[in-house]
Each structure stands twice: as structure tokens, then as C-alpha cells.
C-alpha positions in Angstrom: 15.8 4.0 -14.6 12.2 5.0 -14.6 10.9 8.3 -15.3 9.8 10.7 -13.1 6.1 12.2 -13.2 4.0 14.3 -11.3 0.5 15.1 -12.0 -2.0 17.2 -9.9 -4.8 15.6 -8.0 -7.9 15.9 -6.0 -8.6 12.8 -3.4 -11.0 12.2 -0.2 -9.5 12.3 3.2 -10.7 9.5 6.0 -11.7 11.9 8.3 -12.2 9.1 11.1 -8.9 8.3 11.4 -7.8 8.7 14.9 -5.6 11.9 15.2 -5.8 13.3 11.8 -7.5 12.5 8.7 -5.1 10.4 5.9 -5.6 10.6 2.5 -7.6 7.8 0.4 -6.5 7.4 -3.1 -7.0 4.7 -5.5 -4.2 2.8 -6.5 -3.6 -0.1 -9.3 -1.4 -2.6 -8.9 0.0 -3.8 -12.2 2.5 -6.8 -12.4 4.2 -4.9 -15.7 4.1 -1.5 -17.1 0.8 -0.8 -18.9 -0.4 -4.2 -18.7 -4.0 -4.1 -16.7 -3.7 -4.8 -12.7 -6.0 -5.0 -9.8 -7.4 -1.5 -8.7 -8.4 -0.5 -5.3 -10.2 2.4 -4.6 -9.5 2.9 -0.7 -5.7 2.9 0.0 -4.0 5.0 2.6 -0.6 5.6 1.2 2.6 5.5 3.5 5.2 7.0 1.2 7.5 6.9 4.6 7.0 3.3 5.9 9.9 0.6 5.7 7.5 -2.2 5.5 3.5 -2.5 4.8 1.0 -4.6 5.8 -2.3 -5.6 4.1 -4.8 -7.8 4.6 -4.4 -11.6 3.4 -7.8 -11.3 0.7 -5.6 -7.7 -1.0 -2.4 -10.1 -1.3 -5.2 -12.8 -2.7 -6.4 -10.3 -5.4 -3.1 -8.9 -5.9 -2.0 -12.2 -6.7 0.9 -12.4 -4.6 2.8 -15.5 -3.9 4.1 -16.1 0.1 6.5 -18.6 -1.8 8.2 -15.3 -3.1 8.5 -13.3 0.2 10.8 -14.3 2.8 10.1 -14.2 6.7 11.2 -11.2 8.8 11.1 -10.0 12.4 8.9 -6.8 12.6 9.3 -4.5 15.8 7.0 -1.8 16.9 8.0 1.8 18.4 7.0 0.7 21.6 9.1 -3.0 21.5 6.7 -5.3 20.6 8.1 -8.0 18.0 5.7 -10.2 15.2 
């Protein structure tokens, strides 16, 4: 039930990324609707992905609790399991 926006923008691409270049946006994270949240200014978005990863000090800042998650089997394309 949340509305749907679009607005036009303008953002760097990390042209060192092996194969193409991905775009870099900033992104804040806000634990509720216009209440202030933890910005950061480099994130490759993956509107496509299943699952995402980030690095443990992101989830520190972010600050997400491991007691909320729950444990899951992660496979790669190529069969690898973590």
C-alpha cells in the first residue's frame, strides 16, 4: 500500500567494475517513513537480486539486529553453497 514515485536523476557510474560499469547512488536507510536514517553515498543497487550481502560494519551502522534474521543456505550459479 505505498505509493508509487519516480523522479529523474543524475548518478556516477564505477567504471572499474569488471565487465561494465554499475551505477553508484546514495541511498538512506530509514527504520520509518520520514524519520532520519543512516546515508551511504556509494551503493551499487541490485533491483534484481533475491538476496544481498553487505559488509558486517554497513549492518553495524544500519543498526541491524542478527537476532532478527534467520539462517539460510545461499548457492551460487556455479554450485557453490555458504
Amino acid at each position: 500500500d505505498e505509493p508509487c514515485r519516480m523522479r529523474r536523476a543524475s548518478f556516477a557510474y564505477d567504471t572499474s567494475y569488471p565487465g561494465e560499469p554499475l551505477p553508484i547512488l546514495p541511498i538512506e536507510f530509514r527504520p520509518v517513513s520520514g524519520s532520519p536514517g543512516v546515508l551511504l553515498d556509494r551503493v551499487i543497487a541490485d533491483t534484481g537480486a533475491d538476496a544481498s550481502a553487505i559488509p558486517w560494519v554497513d549492518c553495524q551502522r544500519l543498526g541491524l539486529d542478527p537476532a532478527d534474521g534467520r539462517p539460510i543456505r545461499m548457492s551460487g550459479v556455479a554450485g557453490g553453497t555458504a
